[in-house]
C-alpha positions in Angstrom: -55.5 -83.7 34.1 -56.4 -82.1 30.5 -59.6 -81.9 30.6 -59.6 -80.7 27.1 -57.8 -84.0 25.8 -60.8 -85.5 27.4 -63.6 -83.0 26.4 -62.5 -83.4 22.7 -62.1 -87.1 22.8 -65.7 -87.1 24.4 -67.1 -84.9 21.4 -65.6 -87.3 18.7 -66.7 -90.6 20.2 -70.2 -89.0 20.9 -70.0 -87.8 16.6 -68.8 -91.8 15.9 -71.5 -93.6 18.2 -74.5 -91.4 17.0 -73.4 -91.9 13.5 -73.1 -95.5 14.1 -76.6 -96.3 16.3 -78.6 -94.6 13.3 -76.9 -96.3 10.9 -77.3 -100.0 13.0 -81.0 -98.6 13.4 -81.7 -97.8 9.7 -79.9 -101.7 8.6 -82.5 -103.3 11.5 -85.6 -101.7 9.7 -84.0 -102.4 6.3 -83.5 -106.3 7.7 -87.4 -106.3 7.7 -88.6 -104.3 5.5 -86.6 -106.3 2.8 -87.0 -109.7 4.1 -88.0 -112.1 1.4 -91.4 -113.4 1.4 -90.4 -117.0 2.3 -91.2 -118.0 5.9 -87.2 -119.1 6.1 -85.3 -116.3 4.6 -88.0 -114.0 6.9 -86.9 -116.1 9.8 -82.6 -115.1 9.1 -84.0 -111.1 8.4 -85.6 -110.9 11.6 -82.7 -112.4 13.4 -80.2 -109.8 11.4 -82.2 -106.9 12.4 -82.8 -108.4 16.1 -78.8 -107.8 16.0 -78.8 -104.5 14.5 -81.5 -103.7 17.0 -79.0 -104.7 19.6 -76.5 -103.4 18.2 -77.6 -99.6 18.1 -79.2 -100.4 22.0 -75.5 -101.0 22.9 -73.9 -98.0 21.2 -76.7 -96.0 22.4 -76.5 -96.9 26.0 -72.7 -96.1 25.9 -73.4 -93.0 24.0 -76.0 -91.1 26.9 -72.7 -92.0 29.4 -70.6 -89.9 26.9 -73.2 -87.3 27.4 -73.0 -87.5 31.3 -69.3 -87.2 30.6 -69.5 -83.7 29.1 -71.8 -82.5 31.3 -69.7 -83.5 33.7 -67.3 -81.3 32.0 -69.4 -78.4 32.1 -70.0 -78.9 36.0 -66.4 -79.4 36.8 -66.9 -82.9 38.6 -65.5 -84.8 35.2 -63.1 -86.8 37.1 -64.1 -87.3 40.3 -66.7 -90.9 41.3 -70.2 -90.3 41.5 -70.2 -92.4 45.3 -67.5 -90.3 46.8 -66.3 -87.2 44.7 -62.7 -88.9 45.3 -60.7 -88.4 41.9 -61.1 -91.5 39.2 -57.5 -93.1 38.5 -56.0 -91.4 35.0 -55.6 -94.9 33.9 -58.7 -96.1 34.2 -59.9 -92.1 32.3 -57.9 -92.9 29.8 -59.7 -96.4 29.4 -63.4 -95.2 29.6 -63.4 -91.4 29.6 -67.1 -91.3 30.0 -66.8 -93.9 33.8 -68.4 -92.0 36.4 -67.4 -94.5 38.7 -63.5 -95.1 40.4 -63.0 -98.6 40.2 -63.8 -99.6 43.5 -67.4 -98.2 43.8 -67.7 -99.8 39.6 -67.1 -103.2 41.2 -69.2 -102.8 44.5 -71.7 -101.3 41.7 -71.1 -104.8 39.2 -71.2 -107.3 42.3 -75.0 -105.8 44.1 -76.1 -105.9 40.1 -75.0 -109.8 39.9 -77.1 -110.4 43.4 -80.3 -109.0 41.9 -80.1 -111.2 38.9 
């Protein structure tokens, strides 16, 4: 496995998603401090920055596993599940490089998260 590939791959993704949760942050508090003063057009700015808000929760969340997925790097387990230490399928590295899951213990993982709800 080239773990350097990966490393690098990691580093630019972690450059694009921190660029791109400020920048859904800064639109969300732009939605509303710029809203009109009319109860309506109010009404569509919240509802813009609630999805700007969302949006930069999303990226943000995906950028902290990045982070896990270089310090995995540094630590030499980048690669190998979380559950088991058994090594995560290239595919699926290729796919998500930042999974610290093989797919087996991601979908026992996805399936007790469904009972909860």
């Amino acid at each position: 496995m080239d773990i350097q590939r990966f490393k690098q791959r990691l580093l630019e993704l972690e450059a694009e998603l921190s660029a791109r949760t400020e920048r859904e942050k800064q639109l969300g508090r732009e939605q509303t401090r710029d809203s009109a003063r009319d109860i309506g057009d109010s009404g569509v700015a919240d509802e813009a920055a609630s999805e700007d808000f969302a949006e930069a929760e999303l990226n943000s969340t995906v950028l902290q596993q990045v982070r896990d997925a270089l310090r995995r790097i540094d630590k030499h387990t980048f690669g190998k599940c979380l559950v088991d230490g058994a090594p995560i399928d290239a595919k699926r590295l290729e796919a998500l490089p930042w999974t610290p899951y093989c797919f087996n213990h991601q979908k026992l993982l996805e399936a007790t998260a469904r009972e909860w709800r």
